[in-house]
Every structure is written in C-alpha cells, then in structure tokens.
N, C-alpha and C positions, 0 to 999 in steps of 0.2 A: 450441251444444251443449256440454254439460258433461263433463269428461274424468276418467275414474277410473284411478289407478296403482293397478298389479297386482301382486303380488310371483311369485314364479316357480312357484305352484301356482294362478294364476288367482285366487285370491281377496284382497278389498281390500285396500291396501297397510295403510290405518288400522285394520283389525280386528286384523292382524295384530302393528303396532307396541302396541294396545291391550291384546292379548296379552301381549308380552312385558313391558309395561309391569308388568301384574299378577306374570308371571314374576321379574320385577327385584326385586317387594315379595317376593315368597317366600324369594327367591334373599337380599336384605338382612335378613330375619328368621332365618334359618339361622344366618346369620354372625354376627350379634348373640349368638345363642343358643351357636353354640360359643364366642365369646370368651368369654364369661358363665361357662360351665362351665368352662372352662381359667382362668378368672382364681377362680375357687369350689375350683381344684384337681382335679378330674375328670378323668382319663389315659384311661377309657377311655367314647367316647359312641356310642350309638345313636341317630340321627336321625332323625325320622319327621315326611313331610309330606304333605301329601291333595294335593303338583302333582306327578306322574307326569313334567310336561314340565321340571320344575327337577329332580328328581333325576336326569331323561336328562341333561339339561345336565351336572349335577353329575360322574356315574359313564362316561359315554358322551364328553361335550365338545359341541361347538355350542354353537348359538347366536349372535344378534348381537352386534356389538363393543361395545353399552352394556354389558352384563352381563359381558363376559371379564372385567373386572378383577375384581370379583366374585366368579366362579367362580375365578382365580389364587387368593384369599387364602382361598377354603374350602378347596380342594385344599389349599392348603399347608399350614391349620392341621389337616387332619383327615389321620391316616394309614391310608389304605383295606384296608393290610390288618391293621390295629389295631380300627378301626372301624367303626358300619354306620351304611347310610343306608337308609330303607326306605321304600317307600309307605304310607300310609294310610288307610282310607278316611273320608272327611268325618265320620261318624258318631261314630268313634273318636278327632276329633279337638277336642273338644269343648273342654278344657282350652283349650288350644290359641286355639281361635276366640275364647272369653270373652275373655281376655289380650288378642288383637289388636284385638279390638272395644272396648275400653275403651280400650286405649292409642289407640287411631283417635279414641273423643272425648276423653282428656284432652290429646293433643298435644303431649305432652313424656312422657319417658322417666320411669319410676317402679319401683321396686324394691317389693317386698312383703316384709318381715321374716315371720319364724313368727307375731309377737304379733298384726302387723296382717293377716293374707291374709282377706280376707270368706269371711262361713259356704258363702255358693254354691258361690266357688270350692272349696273345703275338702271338700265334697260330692261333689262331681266328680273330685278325687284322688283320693277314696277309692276311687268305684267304680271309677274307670282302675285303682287299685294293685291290687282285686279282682279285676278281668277283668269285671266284670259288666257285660249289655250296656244302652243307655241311646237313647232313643226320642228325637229334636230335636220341639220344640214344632213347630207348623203355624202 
C-alpha cells in the first residue's frame, strides 16, 4: 500500500511544496525587478503581481523556510511605508507574462535597451500606460 504525506490542511504534501515552488519563482522575480529599479535609480516602486499568496508572504510574513531568505531581502529592500505592493489580475498583467515567457525560453538574463525592445512588447506598454483594457488570446 502506497503512503501519501499530508501537510497540516490534509492536502498532498507535493501539491503543496509544488505550490510554493511557483511562489519562490514569483517571490525571485520581485526581487530581481526591485534591484533593477534601485540599480536604474527608482526611490520610489509600486509592485504588482497576479500571486495574491507571494504578496501575503510579502506584506503578512509566512511562509516556508525556502523562500524566508527571499522575503528578508525584499522586505529589506523595499520600504512599505514608501512603497506599494499590489495584486493584479492576470489579465493586466500581460507585460509582465511576455518578459517571463521569453526569459523562460532564452535562459539567461537579457536586458532590452529602448533601441532594441520588439514592436509586441512596445504595444502592450502602451496600452498598460493608457489604461486600456486588453482580451488574452484563447
């Protein structure tokens, strides 16, 4: 008989480390993106991400012990009452997803100058800078 670890709400111990696994990429994409701005000069950032459960982490605390170091060095670089961090919803967060989906298939870290940033992206700034709302393919 096959034996399944449970974490303390009954459910698999592996959905839920799977879980924060993705939490962790959210949680290391944050941090990336304040140092970015702090090293660009930016004193003052608003943060927006479509995981509800990393910015609990972030503004609340928890979380498992892979991610505390993590959350230490956003905490430390961000000052909350200088700063905001907000939810998003997926839809709004378009910019966003293209950036990570790319950087997912080139695999190394890559900067965009103004001269080079592709016309897609460039598109989608614009409509983010406008407010205007924008419909995901199916």
């Amino acid at each position: 008989m096959d034996h399944v670890a449970l974490n303390e709400d009954d459910t698999p111990a592996d959905y839920f480390e799977g879980k924060m696994i993705g939490v962790f990429l959210k949680l290391r994409a944050i941090l990336d993106g304040i140092i970015l701005a702090q090293r660009l000069g930016l004193s003052v950032l608003w943060v927006e991400s479509d995981s509800t459960l990393a910015i609990h982490c972030i503004t609340k605390g928890g979380g498992p012990w892979h991610i505390q170091a993590t959350l230490r060095h956003i905490r430390h670089l961000l000052a909350m009452d200088r700063d905001t961090i907000t939810h998003i919803f997926r839809e709004g967060n378009q910019v966003a997803d293209l950036l990570a989906s790319e950087g997912w298939d080139r695999r190394y870290y890559y900067e965009y100058s103004s001269q080079d940033f592709p016309r897609r992206h460039r598109s989608l700034v614009q409509i983010d800078r406008f407010g205007l709302p924008t419909v995901r393919g199916l």
